[in-house]
C-alpha positions in Angstrom: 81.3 139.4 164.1 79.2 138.0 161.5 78.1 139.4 158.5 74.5 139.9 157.6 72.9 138.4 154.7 73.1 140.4 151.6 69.9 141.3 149.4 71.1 138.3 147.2 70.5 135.8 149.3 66.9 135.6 149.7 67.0 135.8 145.5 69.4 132.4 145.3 67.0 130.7 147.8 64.1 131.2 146.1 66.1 130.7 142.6 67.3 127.0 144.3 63.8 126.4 145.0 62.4 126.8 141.7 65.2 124.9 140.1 64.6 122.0 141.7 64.1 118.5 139.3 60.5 118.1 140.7 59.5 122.0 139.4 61.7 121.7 136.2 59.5 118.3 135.6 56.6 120.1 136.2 57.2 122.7 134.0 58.1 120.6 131.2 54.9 118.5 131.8 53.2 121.9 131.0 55.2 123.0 128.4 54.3 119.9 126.6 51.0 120.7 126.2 51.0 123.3 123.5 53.4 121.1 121.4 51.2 117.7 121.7 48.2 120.4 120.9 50.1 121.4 117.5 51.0 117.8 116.5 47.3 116.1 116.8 46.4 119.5 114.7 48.7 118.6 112.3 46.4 115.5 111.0 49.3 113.5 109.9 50.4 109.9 111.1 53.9 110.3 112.1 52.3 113.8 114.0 49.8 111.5 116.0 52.4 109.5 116.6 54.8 111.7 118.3 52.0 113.1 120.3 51.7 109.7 121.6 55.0 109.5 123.0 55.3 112.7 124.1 51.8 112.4 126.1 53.2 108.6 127.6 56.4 110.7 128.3 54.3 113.9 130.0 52.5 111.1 132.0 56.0 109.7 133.4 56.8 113.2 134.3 54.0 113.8 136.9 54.8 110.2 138.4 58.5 110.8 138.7 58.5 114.5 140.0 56.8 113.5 142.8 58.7 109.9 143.3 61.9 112.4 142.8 60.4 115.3 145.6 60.2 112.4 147.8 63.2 110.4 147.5 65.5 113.1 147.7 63.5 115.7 150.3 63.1 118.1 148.0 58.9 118.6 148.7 57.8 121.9 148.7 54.7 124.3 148.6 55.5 125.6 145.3 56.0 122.1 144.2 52.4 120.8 145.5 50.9 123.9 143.7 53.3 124.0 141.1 52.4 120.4 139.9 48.4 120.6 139.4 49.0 124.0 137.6 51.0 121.9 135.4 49.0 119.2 134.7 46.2 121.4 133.8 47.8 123.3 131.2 49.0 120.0 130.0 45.6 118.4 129.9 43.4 121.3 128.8 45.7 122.0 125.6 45.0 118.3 124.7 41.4 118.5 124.8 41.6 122.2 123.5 43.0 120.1 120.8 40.4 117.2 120.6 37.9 119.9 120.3 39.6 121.7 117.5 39.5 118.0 115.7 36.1 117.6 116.6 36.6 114.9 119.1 34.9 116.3 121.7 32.1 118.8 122.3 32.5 122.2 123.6 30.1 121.6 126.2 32.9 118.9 127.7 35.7 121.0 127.5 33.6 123.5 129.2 33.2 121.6 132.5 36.6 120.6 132.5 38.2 124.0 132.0 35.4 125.2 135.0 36.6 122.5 137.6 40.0 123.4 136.6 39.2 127.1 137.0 37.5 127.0 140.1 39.8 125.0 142.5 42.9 127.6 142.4 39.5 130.3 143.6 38.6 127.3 146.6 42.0 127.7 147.5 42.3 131.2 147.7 39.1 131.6 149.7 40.3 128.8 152.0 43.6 130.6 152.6 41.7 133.9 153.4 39.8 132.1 155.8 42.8 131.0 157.8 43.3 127.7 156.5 45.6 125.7 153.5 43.4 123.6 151.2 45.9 120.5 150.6 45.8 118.7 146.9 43.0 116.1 147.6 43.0 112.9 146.4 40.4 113.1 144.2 42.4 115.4 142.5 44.9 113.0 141.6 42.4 110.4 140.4 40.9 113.3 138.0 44.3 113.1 136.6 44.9 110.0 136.1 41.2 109.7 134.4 42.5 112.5 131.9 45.5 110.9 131.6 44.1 107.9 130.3 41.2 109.4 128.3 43.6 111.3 126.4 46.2 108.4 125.4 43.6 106.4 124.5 41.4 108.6 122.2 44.6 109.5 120.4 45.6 105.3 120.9 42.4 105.1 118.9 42.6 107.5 116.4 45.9 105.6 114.9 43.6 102.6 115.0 45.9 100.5 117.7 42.9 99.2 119.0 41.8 97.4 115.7 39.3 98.3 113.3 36.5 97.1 116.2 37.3 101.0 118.3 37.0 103.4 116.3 37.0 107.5 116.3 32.9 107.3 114.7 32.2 104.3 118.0 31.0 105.4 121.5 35.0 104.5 122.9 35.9 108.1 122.7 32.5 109.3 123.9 32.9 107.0 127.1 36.6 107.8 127.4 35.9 111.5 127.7 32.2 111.2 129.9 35.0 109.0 132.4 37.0 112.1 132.2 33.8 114.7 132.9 33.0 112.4 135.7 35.9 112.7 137.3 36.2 116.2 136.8 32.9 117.0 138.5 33.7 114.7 141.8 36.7 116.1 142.1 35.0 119.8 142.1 32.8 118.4 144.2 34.9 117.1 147.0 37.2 120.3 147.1 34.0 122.4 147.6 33.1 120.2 150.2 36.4 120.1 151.9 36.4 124.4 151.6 33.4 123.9 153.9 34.9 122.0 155.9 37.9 124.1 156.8 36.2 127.0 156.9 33.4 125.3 159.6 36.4 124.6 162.0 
């Protein structure tokens, strides 16, 4: 005779699952966002500086979570949502903190945070409609975009670029217009893939 799961189990799988390396890198990818936020506010060199590194380390977080999930079959569902979540928190508390330094205008962060805000909503109405809305590619290119907005404004604001780029130039202005751009095709192409599911 064997016995029956007990009402632990279900708990320990679902405890397994979230532990995973993958999650726990997503996590701390998020985590980090309030601290790099604090450090830029701080207005101090050796500040700027450790947000540096702890943005190229956030950065080599979302690549190895997913090079990890892989490698190791340890892909998920909670891990694919899991991991944009993530990165958005990340990203939006280092442009929360560009704007606080007046780095950016509101009107920037605004369309960001909107994109941001609207996918989980896509995905939600795709799933009530019958279907899954996958991560789209475009997605991961908005990322990336971010990604490199961010490290470079702050690369520019400890003057790594030479006295040629600075804060007062039009490098940041183009850095973050890249990033709006991206944000808005990515919105874009999830709202057009919603209709899609949704037409089949």
């Amino acid at each position: 005779m064997t016995m029956s799961s007990g009402p632990g189990v279900g708990h320990s799988r679902t405890t397994s699952a979230l532990a995973t390396i993958p999650n726990l890198l997503s996590l701390l990818r998020g985590l980090l966002g309030p601290v790099v936020l604090a450090l830029i506010l701080a207005e101090t060199p050796w500040a700027l500086w450790t947000a540096l590194a702890l943005m190229l380390f956030a950065e080599a977080t979302d690549y190895m979570d997913g090079e990890v999930a892989r490698r190791f079959d340890q892909e998920s569902e909670l891990g694919r949502l899991a991991d944009p979540v993530c990165d958005s928190v990340y990203h939006l508390s280092v442009f929360l903190a560009f704007l606080a330094m007046g780095w950016m205008a509101a009107w920037m962060l605004f369309i960001i945070y909107a994109r941001d805000l609207m996918v989980p909503y896509l995905r939600a109405f795709a799933r009530q409609s019958g279907h899954e809305l996958q991560v789209l590619a475009s997605g991961k290119v908005k990322t990336a975009i971010h990604a490199t907005a961010q490290i470079g404004i702050v690369a520019i604001a400890l003057g790594l670029f030479g006295p040629a780029i600075r804060m007062d130039g039009p490098a940041p202005t183009v850095l973050l217009l890249a990033a709006i751009a991206a944000s808005i095709y990515s919105l874009a192409d999830y709202v057009a893939e919603v209709g899609r599911l949704v037409r089949h």
